[in-house]
C-alpha positions as CSV (number, residue, x, y, z in Angstrom):
1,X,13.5,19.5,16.8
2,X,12.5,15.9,17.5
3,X,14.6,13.1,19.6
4,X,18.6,14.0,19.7
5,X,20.7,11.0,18.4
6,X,23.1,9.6,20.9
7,X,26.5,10.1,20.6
8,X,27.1,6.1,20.5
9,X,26.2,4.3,17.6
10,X,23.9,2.3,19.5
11,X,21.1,3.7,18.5
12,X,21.6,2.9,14.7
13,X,23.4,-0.5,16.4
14,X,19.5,-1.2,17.5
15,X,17.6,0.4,14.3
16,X,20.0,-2.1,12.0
17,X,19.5,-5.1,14.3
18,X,15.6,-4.3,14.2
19,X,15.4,-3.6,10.7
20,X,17.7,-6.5,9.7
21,X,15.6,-9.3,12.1
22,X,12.0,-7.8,10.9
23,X,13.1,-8.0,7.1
24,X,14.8,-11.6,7.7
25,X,11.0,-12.7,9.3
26,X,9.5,-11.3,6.8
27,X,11.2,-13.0,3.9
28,X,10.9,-16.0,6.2
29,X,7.2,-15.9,6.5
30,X,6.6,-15.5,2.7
31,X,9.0,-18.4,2.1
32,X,6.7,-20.5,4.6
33,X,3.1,-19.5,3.5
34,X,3.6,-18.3,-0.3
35,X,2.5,-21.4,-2.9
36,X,2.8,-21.2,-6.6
37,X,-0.8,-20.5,-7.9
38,X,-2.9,-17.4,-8.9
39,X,-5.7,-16.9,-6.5
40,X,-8.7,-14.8,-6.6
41,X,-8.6,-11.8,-8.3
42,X,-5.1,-13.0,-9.5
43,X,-6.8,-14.7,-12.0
44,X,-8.5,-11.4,-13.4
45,X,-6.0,-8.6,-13.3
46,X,-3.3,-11.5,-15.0
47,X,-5.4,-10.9,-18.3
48,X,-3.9,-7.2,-19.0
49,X,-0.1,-9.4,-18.4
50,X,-0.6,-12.9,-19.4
51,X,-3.6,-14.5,-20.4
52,X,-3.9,-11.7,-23.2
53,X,-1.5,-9.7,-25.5
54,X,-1.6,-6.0,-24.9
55,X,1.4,-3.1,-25.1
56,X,2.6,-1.4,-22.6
57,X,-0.4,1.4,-22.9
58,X,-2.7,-0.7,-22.6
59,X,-1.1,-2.6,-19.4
60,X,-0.7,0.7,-17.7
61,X,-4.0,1.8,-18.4
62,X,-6.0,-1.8,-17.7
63,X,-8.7,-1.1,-14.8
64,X,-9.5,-3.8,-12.4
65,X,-12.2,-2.4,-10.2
66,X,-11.8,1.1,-9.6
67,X,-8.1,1.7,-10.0
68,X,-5.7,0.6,-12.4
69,X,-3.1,-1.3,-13.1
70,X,-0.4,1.1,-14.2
71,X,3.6,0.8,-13.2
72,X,2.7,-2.4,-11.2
73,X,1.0,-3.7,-14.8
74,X,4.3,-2.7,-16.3
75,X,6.8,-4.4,-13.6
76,X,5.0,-7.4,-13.5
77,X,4.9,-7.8,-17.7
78,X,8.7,-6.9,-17.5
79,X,9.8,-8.7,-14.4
80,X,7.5,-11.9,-13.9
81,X,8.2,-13.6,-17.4
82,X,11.5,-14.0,-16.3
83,X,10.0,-15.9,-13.9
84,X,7.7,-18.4,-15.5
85,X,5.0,-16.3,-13.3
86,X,5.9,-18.6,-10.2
87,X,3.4,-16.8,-7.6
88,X,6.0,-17.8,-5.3
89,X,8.5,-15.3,-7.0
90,X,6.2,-12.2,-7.2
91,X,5.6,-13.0,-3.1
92,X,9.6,-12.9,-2.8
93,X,9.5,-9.5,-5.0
94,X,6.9,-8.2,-3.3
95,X,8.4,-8.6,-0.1
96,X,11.3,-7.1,-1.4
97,X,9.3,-3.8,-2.2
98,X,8.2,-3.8,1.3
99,X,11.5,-3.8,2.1
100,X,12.3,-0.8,-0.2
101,X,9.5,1.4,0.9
102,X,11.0,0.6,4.6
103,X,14.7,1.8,3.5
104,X,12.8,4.8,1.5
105,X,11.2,6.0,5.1
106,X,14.2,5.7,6.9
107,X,15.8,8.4,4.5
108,X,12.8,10.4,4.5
109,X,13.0,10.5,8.0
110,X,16.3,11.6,8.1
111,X,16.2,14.5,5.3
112,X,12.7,16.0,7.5
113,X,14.2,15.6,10.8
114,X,18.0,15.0,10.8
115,X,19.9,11.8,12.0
116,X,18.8,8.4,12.5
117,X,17.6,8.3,16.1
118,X,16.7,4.9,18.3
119,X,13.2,6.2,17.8
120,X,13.6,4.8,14.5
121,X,13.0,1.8,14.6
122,X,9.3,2.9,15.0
123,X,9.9,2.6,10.8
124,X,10.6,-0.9,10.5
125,X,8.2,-2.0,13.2
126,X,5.5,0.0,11.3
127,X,6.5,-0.7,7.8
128,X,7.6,-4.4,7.9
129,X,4.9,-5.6,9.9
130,X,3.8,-9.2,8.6
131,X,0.3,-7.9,9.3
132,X,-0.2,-7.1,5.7
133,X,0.5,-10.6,4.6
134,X,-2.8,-11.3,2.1
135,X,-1.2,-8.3,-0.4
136,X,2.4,-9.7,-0.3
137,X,2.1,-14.0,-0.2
138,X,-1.4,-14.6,-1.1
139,X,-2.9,-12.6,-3.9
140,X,0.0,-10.0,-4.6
141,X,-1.2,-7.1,-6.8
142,X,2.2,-5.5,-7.1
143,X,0.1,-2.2,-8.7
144,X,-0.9,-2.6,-4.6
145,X,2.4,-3.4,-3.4
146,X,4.1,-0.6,-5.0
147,X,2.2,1.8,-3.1
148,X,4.4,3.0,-0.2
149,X,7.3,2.9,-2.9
150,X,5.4,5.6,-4.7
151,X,4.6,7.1,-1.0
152,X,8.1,7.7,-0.2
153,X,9.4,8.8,-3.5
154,X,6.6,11.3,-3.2
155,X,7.3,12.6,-0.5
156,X,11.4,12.5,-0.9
157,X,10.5,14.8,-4.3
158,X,8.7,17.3,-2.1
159,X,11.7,17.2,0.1
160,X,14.5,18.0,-2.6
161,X,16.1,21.2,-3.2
162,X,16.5,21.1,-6.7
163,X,14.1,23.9,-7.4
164,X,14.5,22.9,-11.8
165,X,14.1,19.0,-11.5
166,X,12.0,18.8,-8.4
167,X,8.5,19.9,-9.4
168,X,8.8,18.2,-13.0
169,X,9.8,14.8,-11.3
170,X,6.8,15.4,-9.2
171,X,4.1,16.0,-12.2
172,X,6.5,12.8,-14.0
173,X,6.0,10.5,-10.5
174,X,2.1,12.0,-9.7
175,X,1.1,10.8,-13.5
176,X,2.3,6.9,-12.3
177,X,0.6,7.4,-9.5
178,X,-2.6,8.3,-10.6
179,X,-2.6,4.9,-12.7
180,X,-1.1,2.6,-10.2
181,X,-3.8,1.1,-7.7
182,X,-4.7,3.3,-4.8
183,X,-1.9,5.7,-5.1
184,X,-4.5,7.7,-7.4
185,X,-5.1,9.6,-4.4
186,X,-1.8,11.1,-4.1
187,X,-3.2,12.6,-7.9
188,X,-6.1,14.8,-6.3
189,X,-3.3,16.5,-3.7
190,X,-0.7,17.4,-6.1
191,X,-2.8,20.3,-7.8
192,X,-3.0,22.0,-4.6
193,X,0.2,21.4,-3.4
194,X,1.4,22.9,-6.5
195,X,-0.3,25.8,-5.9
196,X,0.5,26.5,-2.8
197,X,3.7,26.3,-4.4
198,X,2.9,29.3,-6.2
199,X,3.6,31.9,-4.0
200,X,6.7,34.6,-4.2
201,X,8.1,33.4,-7.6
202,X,9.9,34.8,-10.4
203,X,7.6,35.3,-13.6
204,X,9.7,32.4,-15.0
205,X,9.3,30.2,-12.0
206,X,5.4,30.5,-11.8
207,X,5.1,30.0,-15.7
208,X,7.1,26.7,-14.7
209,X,5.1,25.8,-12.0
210,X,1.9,26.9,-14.3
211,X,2.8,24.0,-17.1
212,X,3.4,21.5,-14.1
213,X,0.2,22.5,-12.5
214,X,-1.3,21.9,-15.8
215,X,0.3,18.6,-16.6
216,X,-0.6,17.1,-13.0
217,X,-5.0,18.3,-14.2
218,X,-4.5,16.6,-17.4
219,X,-3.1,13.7,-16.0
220,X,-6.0,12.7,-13.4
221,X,-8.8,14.3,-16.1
222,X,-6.8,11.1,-18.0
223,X,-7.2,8.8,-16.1
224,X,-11.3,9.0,-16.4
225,X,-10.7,8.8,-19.8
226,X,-12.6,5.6,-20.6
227,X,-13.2,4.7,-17.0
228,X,-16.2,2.7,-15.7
229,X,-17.3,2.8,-12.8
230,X,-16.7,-0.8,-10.8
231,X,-18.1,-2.1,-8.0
232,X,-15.7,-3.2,-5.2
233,X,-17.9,-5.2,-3.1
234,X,-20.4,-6.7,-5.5
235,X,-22.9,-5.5,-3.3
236,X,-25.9,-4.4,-4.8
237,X,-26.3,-1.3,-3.5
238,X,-23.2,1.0,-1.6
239,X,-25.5,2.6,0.0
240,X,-27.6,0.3,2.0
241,X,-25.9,0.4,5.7
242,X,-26.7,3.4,8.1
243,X,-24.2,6.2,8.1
244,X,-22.7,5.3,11.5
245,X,-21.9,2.0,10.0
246,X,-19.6,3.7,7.7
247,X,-17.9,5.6,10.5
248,X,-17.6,2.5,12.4
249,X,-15.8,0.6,9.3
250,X,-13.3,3.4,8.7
251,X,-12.8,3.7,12.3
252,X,-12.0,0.3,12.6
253,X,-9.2,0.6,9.5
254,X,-7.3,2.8,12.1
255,X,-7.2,0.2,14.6
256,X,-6.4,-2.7,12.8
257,X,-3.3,-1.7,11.9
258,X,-2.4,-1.7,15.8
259,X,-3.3,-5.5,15.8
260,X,-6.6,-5.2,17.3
261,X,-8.7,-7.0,15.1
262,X,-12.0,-7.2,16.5
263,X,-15.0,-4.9,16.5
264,X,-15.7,-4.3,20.0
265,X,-15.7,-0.8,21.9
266,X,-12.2,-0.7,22.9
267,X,-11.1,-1.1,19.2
268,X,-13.8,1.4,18.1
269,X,-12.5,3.9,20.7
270,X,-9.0,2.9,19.8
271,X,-9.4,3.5,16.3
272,X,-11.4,7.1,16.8
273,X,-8.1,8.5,18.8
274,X,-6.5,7.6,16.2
275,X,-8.4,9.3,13.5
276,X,-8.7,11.8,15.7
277,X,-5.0,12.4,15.6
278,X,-4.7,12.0,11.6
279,X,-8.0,14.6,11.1
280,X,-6.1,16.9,13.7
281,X,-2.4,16.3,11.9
282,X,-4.4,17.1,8.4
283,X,-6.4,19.8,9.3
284,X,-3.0,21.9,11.3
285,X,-0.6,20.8,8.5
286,X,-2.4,22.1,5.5
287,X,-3.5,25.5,7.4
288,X,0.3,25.9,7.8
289,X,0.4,25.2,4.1
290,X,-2.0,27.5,2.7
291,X,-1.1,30.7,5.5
292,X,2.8,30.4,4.7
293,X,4.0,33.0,3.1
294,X,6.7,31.9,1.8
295,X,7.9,28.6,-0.2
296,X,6.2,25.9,1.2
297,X,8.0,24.3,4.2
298,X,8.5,20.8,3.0
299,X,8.0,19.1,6.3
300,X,4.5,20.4,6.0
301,X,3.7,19.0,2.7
302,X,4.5,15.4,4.0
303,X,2.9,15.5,7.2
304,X,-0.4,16.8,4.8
305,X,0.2,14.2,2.0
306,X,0.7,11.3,4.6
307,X,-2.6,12.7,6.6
308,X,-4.8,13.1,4.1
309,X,-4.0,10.1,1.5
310,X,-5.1,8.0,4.3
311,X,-7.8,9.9,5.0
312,X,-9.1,10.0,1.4
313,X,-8.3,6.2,0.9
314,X,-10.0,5.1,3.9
315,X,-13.5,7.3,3.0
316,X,-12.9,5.3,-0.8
317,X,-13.1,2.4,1.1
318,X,-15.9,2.5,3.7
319,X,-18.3,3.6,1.2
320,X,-17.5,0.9,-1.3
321,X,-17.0,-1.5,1.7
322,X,-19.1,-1.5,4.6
323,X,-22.2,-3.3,3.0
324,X,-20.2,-6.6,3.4
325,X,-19.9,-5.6,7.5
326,X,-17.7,-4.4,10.1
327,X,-14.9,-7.1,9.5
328,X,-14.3,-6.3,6.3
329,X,-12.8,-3.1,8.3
330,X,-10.4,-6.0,9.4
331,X,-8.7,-6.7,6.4
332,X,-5.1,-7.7,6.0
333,X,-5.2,-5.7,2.4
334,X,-5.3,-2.6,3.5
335,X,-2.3,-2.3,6.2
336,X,-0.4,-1.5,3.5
337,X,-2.1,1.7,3.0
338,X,-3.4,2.1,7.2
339,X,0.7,2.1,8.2
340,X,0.8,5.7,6.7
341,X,-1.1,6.9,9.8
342,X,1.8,5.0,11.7
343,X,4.5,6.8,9.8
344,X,2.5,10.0,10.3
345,X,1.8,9.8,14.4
346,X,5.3,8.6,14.6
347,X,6.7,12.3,12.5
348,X,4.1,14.6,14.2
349,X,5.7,13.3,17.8
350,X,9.0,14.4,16.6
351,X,7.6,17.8,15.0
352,X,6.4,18.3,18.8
353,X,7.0,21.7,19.8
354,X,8.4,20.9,22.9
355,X,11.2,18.2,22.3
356,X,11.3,16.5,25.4
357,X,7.3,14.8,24.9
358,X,8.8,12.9,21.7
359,X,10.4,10.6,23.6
360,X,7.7,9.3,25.5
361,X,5.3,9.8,22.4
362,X,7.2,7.2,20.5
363,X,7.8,4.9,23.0
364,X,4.1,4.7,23.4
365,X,3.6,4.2,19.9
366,X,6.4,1.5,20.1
367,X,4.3,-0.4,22.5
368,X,1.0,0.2,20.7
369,X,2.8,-1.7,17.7
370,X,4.0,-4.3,19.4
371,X,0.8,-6.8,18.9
372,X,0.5,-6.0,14.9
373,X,4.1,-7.9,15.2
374,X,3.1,-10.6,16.4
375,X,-0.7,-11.3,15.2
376,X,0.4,-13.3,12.3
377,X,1.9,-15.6,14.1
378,X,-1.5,-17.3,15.2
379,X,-3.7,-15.8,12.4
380,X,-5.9,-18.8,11.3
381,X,-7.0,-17.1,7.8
382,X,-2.8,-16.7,6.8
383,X,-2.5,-20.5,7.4
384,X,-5.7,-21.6,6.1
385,X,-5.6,-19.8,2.6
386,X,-2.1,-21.1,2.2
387,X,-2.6,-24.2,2.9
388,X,-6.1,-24.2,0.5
389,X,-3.8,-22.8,-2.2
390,X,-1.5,-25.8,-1.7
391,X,-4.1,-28.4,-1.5
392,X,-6.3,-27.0,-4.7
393,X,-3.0,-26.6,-6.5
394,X,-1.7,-30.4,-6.1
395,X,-5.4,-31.7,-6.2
396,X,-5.4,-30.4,-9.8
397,X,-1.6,-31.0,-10.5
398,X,-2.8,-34.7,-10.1
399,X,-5.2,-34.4,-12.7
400,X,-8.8,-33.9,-11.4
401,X,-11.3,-31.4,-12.2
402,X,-11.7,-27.4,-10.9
403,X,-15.0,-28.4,-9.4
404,X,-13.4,-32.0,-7.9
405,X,-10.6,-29.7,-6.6
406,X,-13.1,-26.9,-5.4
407,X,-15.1,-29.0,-3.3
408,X,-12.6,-30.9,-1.6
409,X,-9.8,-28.2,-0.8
410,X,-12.0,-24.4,-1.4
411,X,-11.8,-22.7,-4.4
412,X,-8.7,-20.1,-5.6
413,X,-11.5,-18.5,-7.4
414,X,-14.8,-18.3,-6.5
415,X,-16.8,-18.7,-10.3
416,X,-14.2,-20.3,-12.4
417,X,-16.6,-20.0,-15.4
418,X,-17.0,-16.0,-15.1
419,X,-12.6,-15.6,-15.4
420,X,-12.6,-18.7,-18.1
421,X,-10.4,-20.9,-15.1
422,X,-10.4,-23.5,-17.4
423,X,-9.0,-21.9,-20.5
424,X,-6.4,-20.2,-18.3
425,X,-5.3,-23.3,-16.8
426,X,-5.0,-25.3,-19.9
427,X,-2.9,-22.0,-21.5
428,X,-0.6,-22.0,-18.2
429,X,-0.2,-25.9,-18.9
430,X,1.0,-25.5,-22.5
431,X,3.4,-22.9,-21.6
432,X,4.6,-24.5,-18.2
433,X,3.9,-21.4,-16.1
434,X,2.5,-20.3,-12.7
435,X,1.6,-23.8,-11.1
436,X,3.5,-25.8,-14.3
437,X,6.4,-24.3,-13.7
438,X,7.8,-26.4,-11.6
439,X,6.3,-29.5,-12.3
440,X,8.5,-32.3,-13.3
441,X,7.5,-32.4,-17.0
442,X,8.4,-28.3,-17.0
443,X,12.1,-29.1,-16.2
């Protein structure tokens, strides 16, 4: 089912040129705009890594908000000492697991719906969209970043026929999931997938599935084990806006990651078509699920998982969100978790029952992408966060004060005393790292 490929290699000709010049911009673009210095809630989450001595427990465990830090905790204390903690060096890496996640799709395409296709390049132009610039070259949470790894593995475990290995990877994968940022979702699906999983097995097979079912419970009762509950916003109260305001705000999530970045009617109506389309995509998909008979068709379990993690995240969101207004709707933060509902319209069209309407479907979607490509390109809050970052960072390089260097350029935090700037700084100073490390006296 889905678009035939071509019997030329054109078509993966165009989805290597397109994947090759998107990645090349996108390194480009962090190279440009990424400076070397923590900045705004950098300065926080750095204390379960840097600014304190914890093990690896501990790391994987830390809560900044409402999530955690978990494998993202644990690359970053492996990976970014290495490193001297240049910011500029976690922006490279994070790009570089954007990258991944991008290669990961492709071959989850490709084991759902057979070979790469020029429809493909719907992945790339999706997936390596600059529009998600503040979470990869600004303030890079790589427990954040890592998110449409985890996606992709995810799904590509639901996808393997290994019947001994798959579903214990799963429980293995789910558990890191669960602790790393806003994957924690994927953790409230995997119980039910698991058993609808159940069905026409051996005694021995369901006694498998039985311990992995029980594993994947333990691990999310876990992870509220010693949880407190957070405030996102710093409003005082989550529940202060009218309902339709929260509709609105996850509406809006669903159109932003199409480039429209306003909050007028034609992005509200673009956004509710397509949340329409995911609530549709969730509601067939997982009534395929639980009415099969049989083992659970894997292309079903994607389409579900993609539908309804976005879903989940973006209800999570307006109702710890939507107190600070409509534009926080806007947010380049949370394209990284909105360009699942790209990945998912773009799959439905090629699970079409008729094959001849993908085509067109994906060409439409194609040109529905085309203005999140090219809205960084003017984006005034990219440039002017970079550029503050760059301005605070030699201000205090030269030896003036955080206050000096907060009222002249903007702050990179925005109550220094509260995160103990000062003391961090001074630490990052003795042991030449972050903003130090490539000062002259560092070398």
């Amino acid at each position: 089912m889905g678009v035939r490929r071509a019997g030329s290699v054109a078509p993966r000709l165009l989805l290597a040129l397109v994947f090759g010049g998107l990645s090349l911009r996108l390194f480009q673009l962090t190279g440009r705009y990424a400076v070397n210095i923590f900045f705004s809630d950098e300065w926080d989450f750095n204390d379960a890594t840097l600014f304190q001595r914890h093990g690896g427990w501990e790391i994987f465990r830390w809560q900044h908000g409402p999530h955690r830090q978990g494998l993202g905790g644990l690359l970053a204390a492996q990976v970014e000492p290495w490193f001297r903690w240049n910011s500029r060096s976690e922006a490279w890496m994070a790009a570089a697991l954007v990258v991944a996640a991008a290669l990961l799709a492709l071959l989850l395409k490709q084991r759902l719906f057979g070979p790469l296709a020029w429809t493909d390049v719907l992945i790339p132009m999706a997936m390596l969209s600059p529009a998600r610039w503040e979470s990869v070259w600004i303030a890079a949470n790589l427990s954040l970043v890592l998110f449409p790894v985890l996606m992709m593995l995810y799904c590509l475990l639901w996808v393997w026929n290994n019947e001994r290995l798959k579903y214990g990877l799963i429980v293995l994968l789910n558990l890191g999931c669960i602790y790393t940022g806003f994957a924690f979702f994927l953790g409230l699906l995997t119980p039910v997938l698991l058993l609808a999983s159940w069905r026409r097995r051996s005694r021995g097979g369901r006694i498998y599935l039985g311990v992995c079912l029980a594993f994947s419970i333990l691990s999310l009762a876990s992870f509220f084990a010693g949880w407190r509950a957070q405030s996102a916003s710093g409003c005082p109260s989550t529940f202060s806006p009218q309902f339709s305001e929260y509709f609105w705000c996850a509406d809006l999530m669903y159109a932003s990651v199409f480039g429209l970045m306003e909050t007028g009617f034609f992005a509200r109506m673009a956004g509710a078509a397509v949340l329409a389309l995911v609530l549709a995509a969730a509601a067939l998909y997982w009534r395929k699920i639980l009415r099969e008979t049989g083992t659970t068709a894997p292309r079903h379990v994607v389409l579900a998982a993609l539908s309804t993690h976005v879903i989940l995240f973006t209800i999570a969101t307006a109702l710890a969100r939507t107190c600070l207004g409509l534009e926080v709707a806007l947010s380049s933060r949370y394209i990284i978790y909105m360009q699942m509902s790209v990945l998912l319209l773009y799959f439905g069209a090629l699970s079409l029952p008729r094959p001849r309407l993908a085509s067109p479907a994906c060409g439409l979607l194609m040109l529905l992408l085309l203005p999140a490509l090219v809205l960084p390109q003017s984006d005034d809050a990219m440039i002017s966060l970079s550029e503050r970052k760059a301005a605070w960072r030699a201000c205090y390089l030269s030896g003036r004060r955080i206050a000096d260097c907060d009222e002249e350029c903007g702050a990179v935090y925005p109550a220094p005393a509260f995160t103990h700037l000062q003391d961090k700084l001074e630490y990052l100073r003795r042991t030449r790292q972050n903003l130090f490390a490539d000062t002259p006296e560092a070398r």
